[in-house]
N, C-alpha and C positions, 0 to 999 in steps of 0.2 A: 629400431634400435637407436638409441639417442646416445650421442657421447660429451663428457661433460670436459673441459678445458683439463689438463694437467698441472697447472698450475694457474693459482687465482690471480688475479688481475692485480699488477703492484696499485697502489695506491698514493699521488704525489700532491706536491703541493704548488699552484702556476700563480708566480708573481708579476703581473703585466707592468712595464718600465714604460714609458715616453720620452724618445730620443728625435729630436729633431720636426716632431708630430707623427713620427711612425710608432705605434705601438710595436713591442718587443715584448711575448711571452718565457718566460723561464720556467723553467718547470723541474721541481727536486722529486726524482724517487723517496719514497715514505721510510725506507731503511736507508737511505745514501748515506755515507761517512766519508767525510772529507779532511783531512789535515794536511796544513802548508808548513815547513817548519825552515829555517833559515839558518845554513849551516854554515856562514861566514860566506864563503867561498861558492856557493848554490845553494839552490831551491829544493828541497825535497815536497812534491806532492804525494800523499799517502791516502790510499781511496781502495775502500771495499767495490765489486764490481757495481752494486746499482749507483757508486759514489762517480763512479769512472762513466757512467751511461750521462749519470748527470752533467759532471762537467762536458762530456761528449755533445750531448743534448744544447747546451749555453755557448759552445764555439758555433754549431750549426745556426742556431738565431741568429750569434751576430755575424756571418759569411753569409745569411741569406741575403736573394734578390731584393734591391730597393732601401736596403738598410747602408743608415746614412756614416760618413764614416766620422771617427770619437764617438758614436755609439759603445756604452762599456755598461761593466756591472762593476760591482763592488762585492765582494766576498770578504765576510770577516769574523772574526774571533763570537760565537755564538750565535753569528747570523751567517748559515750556510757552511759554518765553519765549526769542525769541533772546537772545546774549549783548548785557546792555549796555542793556536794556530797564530803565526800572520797574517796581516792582509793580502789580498790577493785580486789585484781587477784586471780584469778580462778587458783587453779595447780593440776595437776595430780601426786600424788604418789601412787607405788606401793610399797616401799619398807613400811614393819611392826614399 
């Protein structure tokens, strides 16, 4: 008896960044939706679940071992971002 996966394999997109000479992979779920929107006063991030895996997925790279710190991405309006969104960069600090 062979059994087949219940659900197929998402499909994403991985953009490798160079930070400091560490390579940094990101990687978007194929359906992720993301929108930043800026209400004066805070940040609304508005994220379908594979949108929320993703962002999830792009804190974990940059909190991993050996990544250097100002390591960051850039998120923005039709790049990673829905139309219509703010910017948004993700950065690593270690210093206090």
């Amino acid at each position: 008896m062979t059994s087949e996966p219940r659900y197929a394999p998402t499909e994403s997109t991985h953009v490798t960044a160079v930070s400091a000479g560490a390579a940094l992979v990101f990687t978007w779920d194929a359906d992720a939706r993301i929108e930043v929107r800026d209400l004066g006063g805070e940040v609304v991030i508005e994220a379908n679940a594979a949108g929320l895996r993703t962002l999830a997925g792009h804190l974990l790279v940059l909190a991993g071992d050996g990544v250097p710190d100002g390591s960051h991405l850039h998120l923005e309006d039709s790049n990673g971002l829905e139309d219509g969104s703010v910017g948004l960069v993700l950065e690593r600090s270690d210093e206090g």
